[in-house]
C-alpha positions as CSV (number, residue, x, y, z in Angstrom):
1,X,0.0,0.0,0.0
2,X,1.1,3.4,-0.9
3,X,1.5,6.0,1.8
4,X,0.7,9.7,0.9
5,X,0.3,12.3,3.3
6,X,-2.9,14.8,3.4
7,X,-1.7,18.0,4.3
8,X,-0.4,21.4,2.6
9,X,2.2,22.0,4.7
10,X,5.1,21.9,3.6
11,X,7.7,21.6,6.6
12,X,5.0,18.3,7.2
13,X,5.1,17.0,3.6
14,X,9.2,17.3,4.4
15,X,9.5,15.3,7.7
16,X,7.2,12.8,5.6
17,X,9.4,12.6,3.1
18,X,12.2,12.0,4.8
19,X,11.1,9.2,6.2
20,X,11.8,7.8,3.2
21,X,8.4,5.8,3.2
22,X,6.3,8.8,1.4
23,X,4.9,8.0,-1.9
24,X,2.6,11.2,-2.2
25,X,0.6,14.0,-1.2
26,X,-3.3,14.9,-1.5
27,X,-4.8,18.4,-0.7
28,X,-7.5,20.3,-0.7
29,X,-9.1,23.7,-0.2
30,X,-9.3,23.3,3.1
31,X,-6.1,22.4,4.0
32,X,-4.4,25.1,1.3
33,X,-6.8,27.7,3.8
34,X,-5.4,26.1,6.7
35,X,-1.9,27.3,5.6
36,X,-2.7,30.2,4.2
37,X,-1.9,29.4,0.4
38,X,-2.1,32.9,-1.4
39,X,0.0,31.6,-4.4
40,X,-1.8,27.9,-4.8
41,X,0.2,27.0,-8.1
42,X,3.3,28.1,-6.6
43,X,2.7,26.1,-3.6
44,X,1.3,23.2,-5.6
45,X,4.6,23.7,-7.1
46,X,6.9,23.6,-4.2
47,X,4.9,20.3,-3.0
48,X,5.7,18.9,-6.4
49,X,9.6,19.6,-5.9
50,X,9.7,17.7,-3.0
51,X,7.9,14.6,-3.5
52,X,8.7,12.1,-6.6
53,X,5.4,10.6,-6.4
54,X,2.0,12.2,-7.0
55,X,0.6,15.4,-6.1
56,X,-3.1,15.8,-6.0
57,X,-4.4,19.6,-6.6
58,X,-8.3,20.2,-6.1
59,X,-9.9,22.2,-8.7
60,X,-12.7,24.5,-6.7
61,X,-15.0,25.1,-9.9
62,X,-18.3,23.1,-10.1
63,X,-19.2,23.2,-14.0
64,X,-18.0,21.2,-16.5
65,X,-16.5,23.9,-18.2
66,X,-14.6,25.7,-15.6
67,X,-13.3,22.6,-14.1
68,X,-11.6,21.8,-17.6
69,X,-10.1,25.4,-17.5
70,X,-9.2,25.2,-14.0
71,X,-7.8,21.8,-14.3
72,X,-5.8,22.5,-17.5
73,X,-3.8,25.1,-15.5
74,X,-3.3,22.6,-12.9
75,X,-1.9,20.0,-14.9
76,X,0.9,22.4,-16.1
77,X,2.3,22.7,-12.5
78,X,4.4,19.7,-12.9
79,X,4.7,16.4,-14.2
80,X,3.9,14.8,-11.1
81,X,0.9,16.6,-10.2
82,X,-2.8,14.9,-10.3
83,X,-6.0,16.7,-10.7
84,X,-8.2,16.2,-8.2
85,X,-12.2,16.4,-8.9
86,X,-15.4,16.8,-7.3
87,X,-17.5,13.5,-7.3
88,X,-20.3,15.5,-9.2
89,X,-22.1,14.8,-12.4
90,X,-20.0,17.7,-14.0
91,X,-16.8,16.4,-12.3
92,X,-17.2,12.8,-13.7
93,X,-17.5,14.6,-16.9
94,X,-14.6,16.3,-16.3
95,X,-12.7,13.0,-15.3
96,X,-13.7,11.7,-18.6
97,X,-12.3,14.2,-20.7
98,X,-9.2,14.8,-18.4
99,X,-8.5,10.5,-18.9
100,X,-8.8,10.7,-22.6
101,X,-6.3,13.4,-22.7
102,X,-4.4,11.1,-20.6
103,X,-4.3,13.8,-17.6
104,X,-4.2,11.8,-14.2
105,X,-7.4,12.8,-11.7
106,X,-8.3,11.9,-8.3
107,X,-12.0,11.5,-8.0
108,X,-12.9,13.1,-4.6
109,X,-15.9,13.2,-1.3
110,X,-16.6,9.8,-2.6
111,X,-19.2,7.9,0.0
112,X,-20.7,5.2,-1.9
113,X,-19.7,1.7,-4.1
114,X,-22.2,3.5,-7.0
115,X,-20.2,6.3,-6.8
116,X,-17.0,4.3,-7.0
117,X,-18.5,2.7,-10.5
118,X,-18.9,5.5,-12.0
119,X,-15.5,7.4,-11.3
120,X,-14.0,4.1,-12.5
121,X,-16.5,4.2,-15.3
122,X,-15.0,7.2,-16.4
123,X,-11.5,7.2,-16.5
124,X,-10.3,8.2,-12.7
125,X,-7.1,7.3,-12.0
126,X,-8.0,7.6,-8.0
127,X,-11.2,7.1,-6.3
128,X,-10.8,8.9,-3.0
129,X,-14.1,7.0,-0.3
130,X,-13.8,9.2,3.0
131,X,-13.6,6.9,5.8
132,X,-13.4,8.9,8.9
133,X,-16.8,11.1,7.8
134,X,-18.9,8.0,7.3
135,X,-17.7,7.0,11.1
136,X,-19.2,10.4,11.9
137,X,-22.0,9.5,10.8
138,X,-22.6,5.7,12.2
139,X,-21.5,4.1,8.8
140,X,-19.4,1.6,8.4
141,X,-16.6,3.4,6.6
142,X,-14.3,0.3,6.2
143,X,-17.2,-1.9,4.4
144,X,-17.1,0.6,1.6
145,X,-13.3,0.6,1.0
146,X,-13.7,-3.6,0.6
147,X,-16.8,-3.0,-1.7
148,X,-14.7,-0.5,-4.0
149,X,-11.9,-3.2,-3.8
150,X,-14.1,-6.5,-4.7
151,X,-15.9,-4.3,-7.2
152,X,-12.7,-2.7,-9.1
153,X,-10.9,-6.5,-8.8
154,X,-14.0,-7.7,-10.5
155,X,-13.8,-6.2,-13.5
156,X,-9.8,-5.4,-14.0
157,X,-10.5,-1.5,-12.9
158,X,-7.1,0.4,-13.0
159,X,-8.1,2.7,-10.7
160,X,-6.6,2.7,-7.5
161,X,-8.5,2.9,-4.1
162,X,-7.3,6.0,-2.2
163,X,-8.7,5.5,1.2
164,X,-9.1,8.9,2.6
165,X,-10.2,10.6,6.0
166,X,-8.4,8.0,7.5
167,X,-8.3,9.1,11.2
168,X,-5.6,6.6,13.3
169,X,-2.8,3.9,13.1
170,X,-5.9,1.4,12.9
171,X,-7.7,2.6,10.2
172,X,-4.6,2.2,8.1
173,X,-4.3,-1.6,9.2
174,X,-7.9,-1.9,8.2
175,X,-7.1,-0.3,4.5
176,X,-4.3,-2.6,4.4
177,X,-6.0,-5.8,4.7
178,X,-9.0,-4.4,3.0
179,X,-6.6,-4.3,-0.5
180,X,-6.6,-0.3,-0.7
181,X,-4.1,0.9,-2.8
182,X,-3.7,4.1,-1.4
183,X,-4.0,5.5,2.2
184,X,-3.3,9.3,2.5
185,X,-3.3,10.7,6.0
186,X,-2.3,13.4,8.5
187,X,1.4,13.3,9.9
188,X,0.4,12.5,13.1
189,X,-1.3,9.6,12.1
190,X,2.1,8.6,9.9
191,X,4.1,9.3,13.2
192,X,2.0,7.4,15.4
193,X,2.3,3.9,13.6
194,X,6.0,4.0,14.9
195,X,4.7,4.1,18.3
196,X,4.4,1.1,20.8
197,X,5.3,1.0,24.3
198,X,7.0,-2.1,24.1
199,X,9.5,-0.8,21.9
200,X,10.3,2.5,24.1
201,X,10.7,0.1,27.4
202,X,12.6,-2.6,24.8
203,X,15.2,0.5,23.9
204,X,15.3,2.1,27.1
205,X,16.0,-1.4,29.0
206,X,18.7,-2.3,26.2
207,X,20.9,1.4,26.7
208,X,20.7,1.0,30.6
209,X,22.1,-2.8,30.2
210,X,24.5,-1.5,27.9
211,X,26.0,1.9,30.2
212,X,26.1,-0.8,32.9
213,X,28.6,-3.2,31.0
214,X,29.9,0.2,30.2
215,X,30.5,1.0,33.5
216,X,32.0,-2.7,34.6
217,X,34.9,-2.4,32.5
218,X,35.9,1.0,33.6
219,X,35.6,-0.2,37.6
């Protein structure tokens, strides 16, 4: 499974990175407005010059027409960079025309296996199914990522399964055995699967044996 990392900042898309585990980044309005993007294809830019793998870029149009333009200019940025599009009837439009053109997309606010079909349908390269806000709403956010798997496996889909909204250390487990492709998350979600108390008391108790033989020879 590919890791990306959702964020637009850029000192956290460079601690990712230099992990050395980071295959991507996805983004949105929200988080460019988080950050205060003023320039968005310069920053889309500088996201692009850090990380090899791909960069998804929201368009923030809602007509056929404007999302073209808009995404046009997007796909310019950099070679790397993936347009990202509203799961709309306009967007899946959109996704068609971008695919034939042989522009990569990422097919976004996806909540349902229909949905799922028809960004496949048309082209997607990425269908993005929001995990954490189905939680929020008592549904079973996990079920849809395996449905979108079975379905895509079923008929030879090339699209990948981006599991998004992913909220902890466990729903990334759960994407893994589910067959996602993808999982993009927050840093501290990235940081916290190195975590386990076992390991901390492991290290600690190795160093204090170790200053104590330490010690020995120098008594």
């Amino acid at each position: 499974m590919k890791f990306f990392i959702d964020t637009a900042n850029l000192e956290e898309i460079q601690e990712a990175n230099d992990l050395g585990v980071l295959d991507g980044v996805t983004t949105n309005p929200s988080l460019c407005a988080k950050v205060g993007v003023r320039d968005f294809e310069g920053h889309i830019k500088k996201i692009c010059d850090i990380v090899e793998g791909d960069v998804s870029a929201e368009v923030v149009s809602t007509t056929y027409n404007e999302m073209i333009e808009e995404g046009m200019k997007i796909a310019k940025i950099a070679d790397n960079v993936v347009v990202k599009i509203p799961l709309i009837k306009d967007g899946i439009r959109a996704i068609k025309t971008f695919s034939d053109q042989g522009i990569k997309t990422n097919c976004t606010l996806c909540f349902s296996s229909t949905q799922a079909l028809i960004a496949a349908k048309a082209g997607a390269t990425y269908i993005s199914p929001f995990i954490g806000r189905l939680d929020d709403i008592s549904t079973d956010g996990m079920q849809l990522i395996e449905d979108i798997v079975d379905i895509y496996e079923n008929y030879c889909f090339p699209t990948e399964v981006l599991a998004a909204s992913i909220r902890h250390p466990m729903h990334v487990v759960a994407c893994a055995k589910a067959g996602a492709d993808v999982g993009t998350m927050p840093l501290n979600v990235i940081m916290g699967m190195l975590n386990h108390p076992l390991t901390d008391s492991g290290l600690t108790k190795f160093l204090a044996d170790w200053d104590a033989l330490q010690a020995s020879f120098k008594s």
